[in-house]
N, C-alpha and C positions, 0 to 999 in steps of 0.2 A: 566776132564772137562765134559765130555760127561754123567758119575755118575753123578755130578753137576744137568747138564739140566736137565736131568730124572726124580730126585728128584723135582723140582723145579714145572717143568708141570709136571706132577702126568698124571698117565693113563685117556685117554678121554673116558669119557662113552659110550654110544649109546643115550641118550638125543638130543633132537632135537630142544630144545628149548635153550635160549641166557643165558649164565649166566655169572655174571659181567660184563668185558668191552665189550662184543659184543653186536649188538641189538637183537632186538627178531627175531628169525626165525620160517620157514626155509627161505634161500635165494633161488632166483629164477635169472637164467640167463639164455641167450641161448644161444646153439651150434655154436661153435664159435667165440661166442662173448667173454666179459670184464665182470667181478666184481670185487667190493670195499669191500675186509672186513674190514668195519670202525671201529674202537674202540670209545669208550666214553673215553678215552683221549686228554688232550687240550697239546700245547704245553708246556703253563704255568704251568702245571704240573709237567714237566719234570727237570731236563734232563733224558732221560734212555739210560742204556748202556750195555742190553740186551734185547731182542727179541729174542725168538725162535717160529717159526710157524709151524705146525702139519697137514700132513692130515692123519684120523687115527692113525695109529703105525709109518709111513714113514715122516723123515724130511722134509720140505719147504725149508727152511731156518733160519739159526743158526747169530744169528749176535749179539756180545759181544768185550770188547777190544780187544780180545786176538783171536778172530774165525771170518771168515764169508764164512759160506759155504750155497751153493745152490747144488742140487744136478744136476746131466747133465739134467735131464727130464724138468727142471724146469729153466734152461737157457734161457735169452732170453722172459721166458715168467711172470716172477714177479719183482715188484716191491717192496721195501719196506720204509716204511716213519717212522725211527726212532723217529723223534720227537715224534710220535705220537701211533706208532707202529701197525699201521696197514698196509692193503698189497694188492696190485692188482695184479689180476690175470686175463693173458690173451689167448687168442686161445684156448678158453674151448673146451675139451671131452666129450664125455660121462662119459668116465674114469674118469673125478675130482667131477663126484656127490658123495658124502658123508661129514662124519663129519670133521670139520678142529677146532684147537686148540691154543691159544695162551698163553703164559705166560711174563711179560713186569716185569722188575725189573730196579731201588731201587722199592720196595712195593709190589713187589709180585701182581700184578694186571696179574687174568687172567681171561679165556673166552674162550667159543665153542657155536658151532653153526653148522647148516648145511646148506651144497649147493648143491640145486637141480637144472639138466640140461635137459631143454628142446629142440627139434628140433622145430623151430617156422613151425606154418601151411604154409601149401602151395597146390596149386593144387585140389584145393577142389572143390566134384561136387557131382551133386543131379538129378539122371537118373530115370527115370521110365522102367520097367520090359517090357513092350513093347509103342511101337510108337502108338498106337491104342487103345483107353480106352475106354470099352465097357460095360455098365449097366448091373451088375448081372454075370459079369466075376471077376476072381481073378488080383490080381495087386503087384509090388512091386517097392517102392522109395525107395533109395540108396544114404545116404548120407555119403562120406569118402573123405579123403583126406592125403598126404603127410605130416610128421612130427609127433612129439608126441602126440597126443589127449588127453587129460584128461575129457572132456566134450563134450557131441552134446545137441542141444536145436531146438525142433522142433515148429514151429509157422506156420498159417493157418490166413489167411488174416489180416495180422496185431495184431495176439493175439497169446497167447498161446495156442499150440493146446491139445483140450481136446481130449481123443479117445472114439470112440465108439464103440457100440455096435463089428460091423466088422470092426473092427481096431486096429493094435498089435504094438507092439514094439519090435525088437531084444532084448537080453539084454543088450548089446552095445548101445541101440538107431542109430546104423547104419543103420539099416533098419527097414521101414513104412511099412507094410505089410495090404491090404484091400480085406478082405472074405469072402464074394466078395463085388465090388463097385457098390456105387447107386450112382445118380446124387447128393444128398447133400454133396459129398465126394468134386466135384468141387470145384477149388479155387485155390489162389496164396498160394504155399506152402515155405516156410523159412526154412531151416536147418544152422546152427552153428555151426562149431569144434573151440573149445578153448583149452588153456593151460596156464598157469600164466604169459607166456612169449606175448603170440601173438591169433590170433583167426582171422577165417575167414568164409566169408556166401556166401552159393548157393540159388537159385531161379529157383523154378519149376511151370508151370502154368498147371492144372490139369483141363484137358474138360471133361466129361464123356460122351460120347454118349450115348443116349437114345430114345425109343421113337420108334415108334410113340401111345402115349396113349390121353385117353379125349378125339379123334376124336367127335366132334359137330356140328351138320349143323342148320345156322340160319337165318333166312328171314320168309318173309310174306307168312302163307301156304295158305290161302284163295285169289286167284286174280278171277278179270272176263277178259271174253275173249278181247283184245286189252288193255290189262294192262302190265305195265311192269311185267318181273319175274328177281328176284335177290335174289340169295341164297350163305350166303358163309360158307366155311369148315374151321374149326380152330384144331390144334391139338398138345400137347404137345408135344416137340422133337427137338434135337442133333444129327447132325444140322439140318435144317427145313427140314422139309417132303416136299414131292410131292403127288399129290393129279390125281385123274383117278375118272370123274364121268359116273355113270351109272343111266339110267332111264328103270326101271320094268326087271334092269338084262341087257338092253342093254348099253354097251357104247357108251358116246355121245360127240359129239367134244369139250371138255374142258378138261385142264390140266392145271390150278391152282385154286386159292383158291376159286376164284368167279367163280357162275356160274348165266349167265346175258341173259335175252333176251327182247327187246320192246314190241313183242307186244305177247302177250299169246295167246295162241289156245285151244281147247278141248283137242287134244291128248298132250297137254303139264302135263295135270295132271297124278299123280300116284305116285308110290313110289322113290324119286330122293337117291342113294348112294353114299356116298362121300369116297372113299376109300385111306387112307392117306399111302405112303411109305418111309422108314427110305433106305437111299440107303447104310449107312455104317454100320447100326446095322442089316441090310436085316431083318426086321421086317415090318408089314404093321396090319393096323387096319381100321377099318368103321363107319360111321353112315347113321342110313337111315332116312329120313325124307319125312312126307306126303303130297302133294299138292293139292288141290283142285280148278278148273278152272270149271267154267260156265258161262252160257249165259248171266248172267245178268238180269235187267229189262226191261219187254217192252215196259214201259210209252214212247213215244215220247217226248222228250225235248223240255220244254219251253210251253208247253200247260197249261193252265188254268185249275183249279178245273173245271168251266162253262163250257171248252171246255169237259173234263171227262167226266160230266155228261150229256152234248150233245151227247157224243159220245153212253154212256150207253142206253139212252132213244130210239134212233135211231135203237140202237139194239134190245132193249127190241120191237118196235115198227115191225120192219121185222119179228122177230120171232111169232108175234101175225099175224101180215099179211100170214106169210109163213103155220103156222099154220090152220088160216081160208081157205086159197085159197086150203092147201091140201085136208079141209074135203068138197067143195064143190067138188073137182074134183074125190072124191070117191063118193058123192052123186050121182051124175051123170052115176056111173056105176052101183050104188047099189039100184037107186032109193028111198035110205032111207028118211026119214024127213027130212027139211033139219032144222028146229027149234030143234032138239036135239041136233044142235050143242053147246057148251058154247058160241062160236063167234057172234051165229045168235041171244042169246038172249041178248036186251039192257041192264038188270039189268049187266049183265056177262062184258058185254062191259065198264060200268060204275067203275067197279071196278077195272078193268085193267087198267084204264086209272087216275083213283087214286094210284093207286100202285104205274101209272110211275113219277107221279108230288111228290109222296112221298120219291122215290129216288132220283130225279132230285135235290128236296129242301136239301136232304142230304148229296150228293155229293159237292155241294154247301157250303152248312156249314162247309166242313172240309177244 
């Protein structure tokens, strides 16, 4: 009987694909678990009054009128469905990955195929190389997990992640590796381990600290004296900087971004520096910026053109007086003429006093 079988299922190849009654493989199960090697046979096909099943070289089960053996290993844990002649098999190993074989008679109907056994994922995680992610340091994400792996899949905010420049891949894809990282590295990162059986995903949020760069100081550099002054400091950086100003090299009571005062002074002008610090990258950077503070105008507010040019003429008018009364009070010492003054002569007088009506009118005018 045994010469019979033998004959009958014919040695199994190493082929891994389904030929006749089984379907296309391979089969995929997991550790543990249950599979169905179904046949493309219907009942109504039937009846059959032989089945024999194979794995490799080592009997399953033999079942014919006159036989039915299982061996001890396989007690307990198969099933078989004569009508149909196929066979469940349960509390998978490791041990039952490979090829298995069937042969079904009246009609000699057989079939092979294989069964691959995975460990389903579990435990999966996705760490970075240190706690502290620092701009222009090295870095490494780790992504692995318990069970069989056949696949990792790395994504970067919702997409597949492309790599760059300084950025590698183990050849496993277990590990991300950045040489070194820059702030564009930043981002929610996605790792995946799969297997045919099962698959499972880690999440990692990637800060870079950086900075402090761009330092910029911005505000009105021209005030006059009792104007406000308002300057502020802005500067790129992970996480935000702190900020120390100084005026001509000295520092001056401010410690953040603004630097505010109502009303401006003279010594408010000069060189103001805003000096920005990164407290976790212990990096620091500056800008310096110029301000310029003066008096102002001295028109009196709310005065008239008419009043201006009163004002002018009245000057113009002492200065001629203060003039004349000078040259008599040196006449008087020097005995000079006193008609060599300009003041003493009318024509001289006439012309000054045209001059002032010709300013007067144009102050006026404007």
């Amino acid at each position: 009987m045994t010469m019979i079988y033998l004959i009958i299922l014919g040695t199994i190849s190493g082929l891994c694909e389904a030929d006749g009654v089984l379907p296309d493989g391979p089969l995929n199960a997991s550790l543990g678990g249950t599979v169905m090697f179904t046949t493309t046979l219907t009942p109504s096909d039937g009846p059959y009054t032989a089945v024999f099943w194979k794995f490799g070289i080592k009997d399953i089960i033999s079942y014919a009128p006159t036989v039915n053996k299982t061996p001890p290993e396989y007690e307990g844990r198969i099933t078989l469905f004569p009508s149909t002649g196929s066979l469940e098999l349960r509390d998978l190993t490791r041990n039952d990955s490979g090829e298995y074989g069937v042969n079904i008679s009246p009609g000699h109907h057989a079939g092979r195929t294989r069964l691959d056994i995975y460990e389903p994922i579990s435990g999966i995680y996705l760490t970075a190389s240190t706690n502290l992610i620092i701009d222009r340091n090295s870095v490494n994400l780790t992504c692995d997990a318990s069970g069989s792996p056949t696949a990792r899949k790395w994504m970067k905010d919702g997409s597949d992640l492309i790599l760059n420049d300084n950025m590698a891949l183990s050849d496993n894809n277990t590990v991300l590796s950045f040489k070194p990282v820059n702030r564009d590295n930043s981002g929610d990162y996605l790792c995946t381990i799969s297997n045919p059986v099962s698959s499972s995903e880690a999440k990692y949020r990637m800060d870079v600290m950086y900075g402090p760069e761009n330092v910029r100081i911005t505000g009105k550099d021209n005030v006059t004296v009792s104007e406000p002054i308002k300057l502020i400091c802005s500067a790129n950086s992970t996480p935000s900087a702190t900020f120390i100003w100084m005026l001509n090299g000295t520092v001056i009571p401010a410690n953040s971004p603004e630097f505010s005062k109502e009303n401006a002074e003279l010594s408010d002008g000069g060189y103001y520096t805003c000096e920005a610090m990164n407290n976790i990258t212990d990096r620091r950077s500056s800008a310096t910026f110029e301000l310029f503070v003066h008096a102002g105008s001295i028109q009196p507010s709310g005065l008239s053109a008419g009043g201006i040019a009163g004002i002018v003429i009245v000057c113009l008018i002492i200065t001629a007086a203060a003039a004349g009364g000078g040259y008599y009070f040196c006449r008087k010492k020097s005995n000079l003429n006193t008609d060599a003054h300009p003041m003493n002569n009318t024509e001289n007088k006439e012309n000054l006093y045209e001059e002032i009506s010709a300013v007067y009118e144009n102050v006026k005018a404007q």
